[in-house]
C-alpha positions as a Markdown table, in Angstrom:
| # | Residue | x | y | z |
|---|---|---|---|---|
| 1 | Unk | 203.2 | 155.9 | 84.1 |
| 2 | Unk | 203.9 | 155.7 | 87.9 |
| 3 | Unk | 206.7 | 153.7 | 88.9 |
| 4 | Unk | 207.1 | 151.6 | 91.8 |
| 5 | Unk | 208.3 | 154.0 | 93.9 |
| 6 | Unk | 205.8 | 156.4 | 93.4 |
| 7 | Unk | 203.1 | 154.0 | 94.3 |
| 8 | Unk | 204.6 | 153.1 | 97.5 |
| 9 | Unk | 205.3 | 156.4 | 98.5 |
| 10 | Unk | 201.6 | 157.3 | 97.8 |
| 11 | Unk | 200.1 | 154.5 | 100.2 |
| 12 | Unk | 202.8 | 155.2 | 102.8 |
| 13 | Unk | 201.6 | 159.0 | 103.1 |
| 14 | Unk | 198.0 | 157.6 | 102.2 |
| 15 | Unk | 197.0 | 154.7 | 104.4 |
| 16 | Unk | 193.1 | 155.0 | 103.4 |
| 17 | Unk | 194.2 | 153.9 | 99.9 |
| 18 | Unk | 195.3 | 150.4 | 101.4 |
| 19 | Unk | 192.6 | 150.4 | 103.7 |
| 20 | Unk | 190.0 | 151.1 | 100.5 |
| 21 | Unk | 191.6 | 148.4 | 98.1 |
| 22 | Unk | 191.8 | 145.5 | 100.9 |
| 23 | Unk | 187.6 | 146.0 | 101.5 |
| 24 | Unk | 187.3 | 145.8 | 97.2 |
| 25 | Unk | 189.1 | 142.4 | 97.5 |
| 26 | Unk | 187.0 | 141.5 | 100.9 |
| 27 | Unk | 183.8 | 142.5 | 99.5 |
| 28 | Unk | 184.2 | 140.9 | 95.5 |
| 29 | Unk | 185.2 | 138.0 | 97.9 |
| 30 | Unk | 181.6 | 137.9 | 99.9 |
| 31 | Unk | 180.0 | 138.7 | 96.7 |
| 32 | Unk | 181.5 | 135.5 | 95.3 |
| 33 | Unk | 181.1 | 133.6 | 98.0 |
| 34 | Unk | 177.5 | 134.4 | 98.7 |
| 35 | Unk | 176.3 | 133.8 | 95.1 |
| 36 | Unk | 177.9 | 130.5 | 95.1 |
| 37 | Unk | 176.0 | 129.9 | 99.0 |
| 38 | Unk | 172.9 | 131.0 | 97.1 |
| 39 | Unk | 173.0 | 129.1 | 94.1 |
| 40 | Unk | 173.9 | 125.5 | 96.5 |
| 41 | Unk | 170.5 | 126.5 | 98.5 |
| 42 | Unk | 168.5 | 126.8 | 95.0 |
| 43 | Unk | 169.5 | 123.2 | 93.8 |
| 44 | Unk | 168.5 | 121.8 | 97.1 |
| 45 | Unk | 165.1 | 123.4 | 97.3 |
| 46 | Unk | 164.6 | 122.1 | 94.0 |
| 47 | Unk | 165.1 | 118.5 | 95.0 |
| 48 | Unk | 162.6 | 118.9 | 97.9 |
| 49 | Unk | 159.9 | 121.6 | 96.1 |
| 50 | Unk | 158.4 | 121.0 | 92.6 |
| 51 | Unk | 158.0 | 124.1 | 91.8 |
| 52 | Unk | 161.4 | 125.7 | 92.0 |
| 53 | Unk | 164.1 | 125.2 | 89.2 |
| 54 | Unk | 167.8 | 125.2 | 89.2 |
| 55 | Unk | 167.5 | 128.1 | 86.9 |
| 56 | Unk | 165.8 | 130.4 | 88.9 |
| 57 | Unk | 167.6 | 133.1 | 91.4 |
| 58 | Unk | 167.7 | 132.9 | 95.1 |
| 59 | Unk | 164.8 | 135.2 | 95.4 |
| 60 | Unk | 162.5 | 133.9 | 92.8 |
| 61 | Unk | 163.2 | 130.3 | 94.7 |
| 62 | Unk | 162.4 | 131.6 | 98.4 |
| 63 | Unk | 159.2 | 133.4 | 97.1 |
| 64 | Unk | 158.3 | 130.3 | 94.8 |
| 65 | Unk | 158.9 | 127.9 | 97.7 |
| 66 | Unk | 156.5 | 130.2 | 99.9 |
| 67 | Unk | 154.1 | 129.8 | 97.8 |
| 68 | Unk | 154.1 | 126.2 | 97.5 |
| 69 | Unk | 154.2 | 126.2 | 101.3 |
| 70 | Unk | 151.1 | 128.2 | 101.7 |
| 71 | Unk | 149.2 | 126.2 | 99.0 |
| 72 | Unk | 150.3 | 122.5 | 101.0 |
| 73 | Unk | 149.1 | 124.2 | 104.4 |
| 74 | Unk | 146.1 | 124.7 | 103.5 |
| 75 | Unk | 145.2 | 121.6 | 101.5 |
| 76 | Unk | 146.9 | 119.8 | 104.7 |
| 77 | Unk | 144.1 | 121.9 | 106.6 |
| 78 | Unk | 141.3 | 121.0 | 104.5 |
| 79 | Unk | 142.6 | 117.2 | 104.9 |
| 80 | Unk | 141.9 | 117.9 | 108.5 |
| 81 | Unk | 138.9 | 119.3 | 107.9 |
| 82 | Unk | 137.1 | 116.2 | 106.1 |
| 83 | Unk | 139.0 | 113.7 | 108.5 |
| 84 | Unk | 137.0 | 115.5 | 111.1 |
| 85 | Unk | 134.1 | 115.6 | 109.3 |
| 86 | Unk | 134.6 | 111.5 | 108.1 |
| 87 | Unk | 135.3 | 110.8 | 112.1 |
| 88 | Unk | 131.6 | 112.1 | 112.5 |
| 89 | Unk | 129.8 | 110.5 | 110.4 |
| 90 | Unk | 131.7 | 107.1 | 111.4 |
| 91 | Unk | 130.7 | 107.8 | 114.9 |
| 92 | Unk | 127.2 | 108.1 | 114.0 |
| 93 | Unk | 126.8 | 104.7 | 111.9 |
| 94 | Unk | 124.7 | 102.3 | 113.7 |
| 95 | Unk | 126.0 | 99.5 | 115.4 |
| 96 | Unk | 125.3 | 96.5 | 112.7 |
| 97 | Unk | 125.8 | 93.2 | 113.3 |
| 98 | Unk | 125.1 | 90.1 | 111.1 |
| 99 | Unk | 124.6 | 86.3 | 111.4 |
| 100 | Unk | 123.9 | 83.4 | 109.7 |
| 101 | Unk | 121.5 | 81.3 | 111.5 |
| 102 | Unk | 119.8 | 77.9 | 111.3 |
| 103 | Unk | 116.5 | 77.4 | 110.7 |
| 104 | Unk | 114.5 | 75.5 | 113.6 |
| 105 | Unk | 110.4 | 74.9 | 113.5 |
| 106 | Unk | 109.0 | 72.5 | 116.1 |
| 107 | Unk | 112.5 | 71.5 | 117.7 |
| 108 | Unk | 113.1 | 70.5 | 114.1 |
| 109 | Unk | 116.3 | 71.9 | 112.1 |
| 110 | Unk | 115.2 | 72.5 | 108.7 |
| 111 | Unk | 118.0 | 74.3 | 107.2 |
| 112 | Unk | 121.8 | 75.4 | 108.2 |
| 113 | Unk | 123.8 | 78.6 | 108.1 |
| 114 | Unk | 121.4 | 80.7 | 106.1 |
| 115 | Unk | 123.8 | 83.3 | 104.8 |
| 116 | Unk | 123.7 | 87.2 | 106.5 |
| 117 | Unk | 119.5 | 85.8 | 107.5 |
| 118 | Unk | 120.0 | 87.9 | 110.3 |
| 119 | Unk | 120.9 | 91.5 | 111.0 |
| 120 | Unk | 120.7 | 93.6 | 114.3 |
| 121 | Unk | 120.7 | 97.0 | 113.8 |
| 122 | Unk | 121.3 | 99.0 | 116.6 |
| 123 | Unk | 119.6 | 96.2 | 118.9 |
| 124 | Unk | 116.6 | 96.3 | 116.9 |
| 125 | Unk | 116.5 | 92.1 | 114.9 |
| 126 | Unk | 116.0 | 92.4 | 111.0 |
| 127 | Unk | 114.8 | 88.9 | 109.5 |
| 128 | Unk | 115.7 | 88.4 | 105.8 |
| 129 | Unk | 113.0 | 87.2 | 103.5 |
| 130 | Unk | 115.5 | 84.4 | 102.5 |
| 131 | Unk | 115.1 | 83.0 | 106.0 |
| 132 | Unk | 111.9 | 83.4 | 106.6 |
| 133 | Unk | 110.0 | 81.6 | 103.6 |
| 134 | Unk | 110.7 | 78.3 | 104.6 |
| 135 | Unk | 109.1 | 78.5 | 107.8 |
| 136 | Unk | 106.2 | 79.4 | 105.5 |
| 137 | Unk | 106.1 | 76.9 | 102.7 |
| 138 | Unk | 108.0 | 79.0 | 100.3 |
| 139 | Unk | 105.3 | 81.7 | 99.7 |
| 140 | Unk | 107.6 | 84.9 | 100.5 |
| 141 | Unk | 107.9 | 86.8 | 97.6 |
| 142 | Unk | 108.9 | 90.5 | 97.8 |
| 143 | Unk | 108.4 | 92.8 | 94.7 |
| 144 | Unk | 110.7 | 95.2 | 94.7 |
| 145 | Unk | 108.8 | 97.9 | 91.7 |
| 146 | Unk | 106.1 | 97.6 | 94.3 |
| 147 | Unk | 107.4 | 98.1 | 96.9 |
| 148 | Unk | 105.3 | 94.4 | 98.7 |
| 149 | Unk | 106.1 | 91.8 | 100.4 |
| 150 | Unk | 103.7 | 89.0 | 99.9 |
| 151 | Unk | 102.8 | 85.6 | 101.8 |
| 152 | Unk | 100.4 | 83.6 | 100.4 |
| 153 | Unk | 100.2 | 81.2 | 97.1 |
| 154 | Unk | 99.1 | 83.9 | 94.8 |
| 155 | Unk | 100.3 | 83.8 | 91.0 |
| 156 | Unk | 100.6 | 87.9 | 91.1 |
| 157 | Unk | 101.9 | 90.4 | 94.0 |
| 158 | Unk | 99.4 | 92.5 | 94.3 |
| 159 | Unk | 96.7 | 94.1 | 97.3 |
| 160 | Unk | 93.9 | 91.8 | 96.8 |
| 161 | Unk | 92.3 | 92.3 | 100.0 |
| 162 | Unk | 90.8 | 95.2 | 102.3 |
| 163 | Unk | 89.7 | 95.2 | 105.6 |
| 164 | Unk | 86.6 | 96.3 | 105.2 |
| 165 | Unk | 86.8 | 98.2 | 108.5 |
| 166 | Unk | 89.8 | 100.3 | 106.4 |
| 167 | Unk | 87.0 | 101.5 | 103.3 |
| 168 | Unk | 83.7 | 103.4 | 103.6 |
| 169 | Unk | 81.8 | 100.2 | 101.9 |
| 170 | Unk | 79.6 | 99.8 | 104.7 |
| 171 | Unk | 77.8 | 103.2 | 104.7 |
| 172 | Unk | 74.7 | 102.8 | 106.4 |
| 173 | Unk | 71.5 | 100.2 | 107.9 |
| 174 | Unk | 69.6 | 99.9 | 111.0 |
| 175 | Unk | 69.8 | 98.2 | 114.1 |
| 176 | Unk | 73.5 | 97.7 | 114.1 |
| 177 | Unk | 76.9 | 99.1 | 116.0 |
| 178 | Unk | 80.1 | 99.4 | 114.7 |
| 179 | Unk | 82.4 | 98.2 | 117.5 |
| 180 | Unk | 84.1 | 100.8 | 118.6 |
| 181 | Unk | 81.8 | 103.0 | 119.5 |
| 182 | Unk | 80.8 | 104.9 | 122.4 |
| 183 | Unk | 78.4 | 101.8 | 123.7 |
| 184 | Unk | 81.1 | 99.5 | 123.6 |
| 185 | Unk | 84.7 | 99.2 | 123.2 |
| 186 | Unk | 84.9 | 95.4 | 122.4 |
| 187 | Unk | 83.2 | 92.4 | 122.0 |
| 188 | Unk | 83.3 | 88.4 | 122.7 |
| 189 | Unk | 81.9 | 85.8 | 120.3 |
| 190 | Unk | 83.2 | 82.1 | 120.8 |
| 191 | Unk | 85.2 | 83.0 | 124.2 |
| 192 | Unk | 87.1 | 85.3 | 121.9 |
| 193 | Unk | 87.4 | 89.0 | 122.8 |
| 194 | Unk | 87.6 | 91.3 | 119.3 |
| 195 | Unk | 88.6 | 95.3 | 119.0 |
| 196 | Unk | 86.9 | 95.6 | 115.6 |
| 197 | Unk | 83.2 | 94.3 | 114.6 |
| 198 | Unk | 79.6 | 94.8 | 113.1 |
| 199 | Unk | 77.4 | 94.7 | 115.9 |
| 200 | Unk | 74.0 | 93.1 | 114.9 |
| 201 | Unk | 70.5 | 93.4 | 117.4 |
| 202 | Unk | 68.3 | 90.8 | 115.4 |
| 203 | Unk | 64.3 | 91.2 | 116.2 |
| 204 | Unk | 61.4 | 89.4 | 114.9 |
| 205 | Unk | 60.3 | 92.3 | 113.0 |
| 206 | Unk | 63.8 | 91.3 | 110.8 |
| 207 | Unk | 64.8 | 95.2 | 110.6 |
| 208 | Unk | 68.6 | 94.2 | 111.3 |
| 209 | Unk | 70.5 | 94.9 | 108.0 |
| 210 | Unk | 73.8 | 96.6 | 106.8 |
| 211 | Unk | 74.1 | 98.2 | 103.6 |
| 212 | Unk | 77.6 | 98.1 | 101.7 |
| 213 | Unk | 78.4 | 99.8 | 98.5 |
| 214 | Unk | 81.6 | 97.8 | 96.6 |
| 215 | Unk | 81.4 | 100.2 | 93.5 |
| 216 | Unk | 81.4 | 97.1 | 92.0 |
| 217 | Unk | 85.2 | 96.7 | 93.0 |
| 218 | Unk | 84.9 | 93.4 | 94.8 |
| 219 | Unk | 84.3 | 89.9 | 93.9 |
| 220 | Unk | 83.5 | 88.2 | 97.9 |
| 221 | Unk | 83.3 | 89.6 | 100.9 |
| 222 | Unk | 84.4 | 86.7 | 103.7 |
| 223 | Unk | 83.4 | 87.1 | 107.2 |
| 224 | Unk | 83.5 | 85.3 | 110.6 |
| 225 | Unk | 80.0 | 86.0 | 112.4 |
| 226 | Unk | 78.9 | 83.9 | 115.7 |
| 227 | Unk | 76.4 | 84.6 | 118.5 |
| 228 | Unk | 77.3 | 87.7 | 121.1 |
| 229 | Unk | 78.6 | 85.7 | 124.3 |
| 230 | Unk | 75.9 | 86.3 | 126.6 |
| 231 | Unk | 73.7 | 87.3 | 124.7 |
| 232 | Unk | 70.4 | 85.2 | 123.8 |
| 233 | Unk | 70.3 | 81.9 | 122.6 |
| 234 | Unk | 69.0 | 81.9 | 119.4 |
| 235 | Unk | 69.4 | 80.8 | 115.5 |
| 236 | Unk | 69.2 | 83.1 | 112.5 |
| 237 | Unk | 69.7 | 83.8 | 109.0 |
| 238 | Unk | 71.6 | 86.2 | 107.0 |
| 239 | Unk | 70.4 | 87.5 | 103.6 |
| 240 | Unk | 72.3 | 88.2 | 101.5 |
| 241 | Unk | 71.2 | 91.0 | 98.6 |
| 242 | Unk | 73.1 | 92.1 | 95.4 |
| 243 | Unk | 72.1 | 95.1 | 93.2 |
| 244 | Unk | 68.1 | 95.3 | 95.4 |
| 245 | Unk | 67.8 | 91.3 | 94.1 |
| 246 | Unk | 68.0 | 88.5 | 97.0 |
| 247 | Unk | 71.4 | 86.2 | 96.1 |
| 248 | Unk | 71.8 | 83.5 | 99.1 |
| 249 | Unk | 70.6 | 82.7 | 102.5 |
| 250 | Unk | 73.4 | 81.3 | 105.3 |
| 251 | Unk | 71.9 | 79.6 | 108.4 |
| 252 | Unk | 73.6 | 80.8 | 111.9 |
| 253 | Unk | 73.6 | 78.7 | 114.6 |
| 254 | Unk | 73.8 | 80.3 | 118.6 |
| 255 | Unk | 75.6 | 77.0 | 118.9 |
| 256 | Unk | 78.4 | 77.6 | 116.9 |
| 257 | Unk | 81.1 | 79.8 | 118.0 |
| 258 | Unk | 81.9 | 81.0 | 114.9 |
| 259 | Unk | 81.4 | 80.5 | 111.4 |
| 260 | Unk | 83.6 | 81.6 | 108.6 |
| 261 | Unk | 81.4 | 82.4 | 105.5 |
| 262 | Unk | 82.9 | 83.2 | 101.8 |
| 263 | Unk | 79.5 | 85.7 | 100.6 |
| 264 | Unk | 80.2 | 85.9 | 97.1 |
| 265 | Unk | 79.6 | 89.6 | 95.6 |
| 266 | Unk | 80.4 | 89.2 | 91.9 |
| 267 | Unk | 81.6 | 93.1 | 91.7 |
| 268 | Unk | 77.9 | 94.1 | 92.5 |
| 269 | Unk | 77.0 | 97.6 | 92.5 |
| 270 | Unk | 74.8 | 97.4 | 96.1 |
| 271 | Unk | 75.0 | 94.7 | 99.1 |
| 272 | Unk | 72.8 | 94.2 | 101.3 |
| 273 | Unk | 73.6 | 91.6 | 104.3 |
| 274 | Unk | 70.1 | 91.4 | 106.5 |
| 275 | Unk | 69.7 | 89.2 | 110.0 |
| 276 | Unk | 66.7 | 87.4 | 110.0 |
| 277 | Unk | 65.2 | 85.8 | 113.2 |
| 278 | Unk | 62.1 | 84.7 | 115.2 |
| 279 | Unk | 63.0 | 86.3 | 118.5 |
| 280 | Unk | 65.6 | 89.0 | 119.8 |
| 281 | Unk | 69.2 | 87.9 | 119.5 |
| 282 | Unk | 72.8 | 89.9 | 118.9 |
| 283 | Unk | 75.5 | 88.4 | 116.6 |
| 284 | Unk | 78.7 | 90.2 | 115.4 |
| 285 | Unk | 80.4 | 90.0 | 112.3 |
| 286 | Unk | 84.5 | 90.1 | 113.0 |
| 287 | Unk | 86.9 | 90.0 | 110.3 |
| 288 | Unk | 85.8 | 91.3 | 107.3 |
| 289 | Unk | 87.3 | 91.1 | 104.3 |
| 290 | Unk | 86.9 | 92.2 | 101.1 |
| 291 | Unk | 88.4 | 91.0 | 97.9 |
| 292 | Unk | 89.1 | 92.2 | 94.7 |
């Protein structure tokens, strides 16, 4: 064993030996110190990230937090994403606006505050059923697994009528126009001028006739028919035939404006509607409709 001595003699003529043992003590020191630096940083990162434990070593926490990091930076960029996206498609809503009106028909208030009756949509005015059926009686009825919404007191919803001017039933006859064409655009019967009509050029030889095929499809065909204006002043008869067999006989008068006549078909197979006159004269038949 060395004795005291010895080992003071040895660092005297060996400095390095001091200078070696005091950097042991100075590193062990760090070494302690930094572990215990380390181990303070990992039990505050676990407070603040989910993901890290108290267990877990300094490295295994730094990497662990990066992770965590990356993963929140891009669900915070995908946030932004759809908040962009959800900014759009609030800026392209249209501008809706509702109110609850009274109801007023002849300076007459007829109901109060009908609930949302009213909606404008991007300046264009949206009426609710609701608000208008009283102004008609109650006779609004929309169906919705039809898609229709009906006016009128029928016990069904459902297409009953057809303009005829919408079908091929009339099909063919002589001496008549069907307004439009390219002889006129229009006509006038009873000071009224009309866009859609079947011309008629009555002669004595009683050649003026339409021919219709229903398909048996309709029950009455009602029509307005009156005098061309300006044209001559004279009276008339329409024929009426169903399947080739004469049915009923309406008297027109070229004094009457116009008359509204209910011709009833009874789902015939053929009609025939003929004009029958002593002298020249031109009626038009306007608003036709057939129903079912």
């Amino acid at each position: 064993m060395t004795s005291p001595d010895r080992k003071k003699k040895i660092y005297e003529k060996e400095p390095w030996v001091s200078l070696l043992t005091a950097a042991v003590s100075i590193v062990g020191t760090f070494l302690l110190t930094n572990a215990s630096v380390e181990n303070t940083i990992v039990t505050e990162m676990s407070e603040y990230f989910t993901s890290v434990d108290e267990s877990m070593s300094y490295k295994q926490a730094i990497a662990t937090a990066y992770e965590e990091n990356q993963t929140l930076t891009t669900e915070i960029q995908q946030l932004k994403d759809e908040s962009a996206q959800l900014s759009k498609e609030v800026d392209s809503l249209p501008d809706i606006s509702f109110f609850s009106p009274s109801l007023v028909q002849d300076g007459l208030e007829i109901s109060s505050n009908i609930t949302n009756g009213v909606a404008k949509i991007d300046g264009r005015i949206y009426i609710a059923a609701e608000a208008v059926d009283p102004f008609l009686n109650g006779t609004v009825t929309f169906d919705e697994t039809q898609n229709i919404l009906a006016s009128g007191a029928t016990e069904t919803v459902a297409v009953t009528k057809e303009d005829l001017f919408d079908t091929n039933v009339l099909y063919d006859g002589e001496s008549y126009d069907i307004v439009p064409s390219n002889i006129r655009e229009t006509v006038f019967v009873g000071g009224n001028e009309y866009r859609e009509g079947v011309y008629l050029r009555g002669n004595p030889a009683n050649n003026c006739y339409i021919l219709l095929n229903p398909n048996s499809d309709y029950s009455t065909l009602v029509i307005d028919i009156g005098r061309l204006d300006g044209g001559e002043k004279g009276d008339a008869k329409l024929e009426v035939y169903l399947d080739e067999e004469i049915s009923t006989t309406y008297s027109l008068s070229s004094d009457t404006p116009i008359q509204t006549i209910e011709i009833a078909l009874n789902y015939a197979g053929s009609v025939k509607l003929r004009l029958v006159s002593d002298a020249y004269v031109e009626y038009c038949i306007v608003n036709p409709i057939l129903v079912k």
